[in-house]
N, C-alpha and C positions, 0 to 999 in steps of 0.2 A: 489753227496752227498746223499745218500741215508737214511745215518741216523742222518737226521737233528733234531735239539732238539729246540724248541722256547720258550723263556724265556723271560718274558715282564721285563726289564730294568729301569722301571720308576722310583723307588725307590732306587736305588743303585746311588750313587752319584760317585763312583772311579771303573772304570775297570781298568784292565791292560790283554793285551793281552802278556802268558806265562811266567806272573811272570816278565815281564822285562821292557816293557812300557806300559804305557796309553795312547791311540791312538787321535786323536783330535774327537771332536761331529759328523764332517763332513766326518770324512771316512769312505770309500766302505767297509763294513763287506765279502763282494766277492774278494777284492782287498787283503783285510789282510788273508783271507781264501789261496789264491793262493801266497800271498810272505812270510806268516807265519806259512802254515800250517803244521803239522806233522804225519804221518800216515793216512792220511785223517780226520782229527780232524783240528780245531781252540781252542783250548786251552784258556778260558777268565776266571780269577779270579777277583771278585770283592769286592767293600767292603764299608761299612759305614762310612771309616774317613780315611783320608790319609796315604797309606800301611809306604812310606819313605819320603824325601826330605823335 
């Protein structure tokens, strides 16, 4: 991964990883990088208040 991007997360209270879920606190961002990645990108949208559900 050559063009890594680090974004401190402290203040975002909802990710979802590609628009489709939100992953738990305790998962491998390596993990979800290699079962969810695309074009070599992780795709992570986040947000200040609950996107659905």
């Amino acid at each position: 991964m050559s063009d890594l991007m680090c974004v401190s997360f402290w203040y975002w209270q909802f990710l979802y990883i590609d628009s489709k879920f939100s992953p738990t606190p305790d998962e491998n961002i390596g993990d979800m990088f290699e079962n969810f990645g695309t074009k070599g990108m992780l795709i992570v949208n986040y947000a200040f208040s609950m996107a659905w559900g």
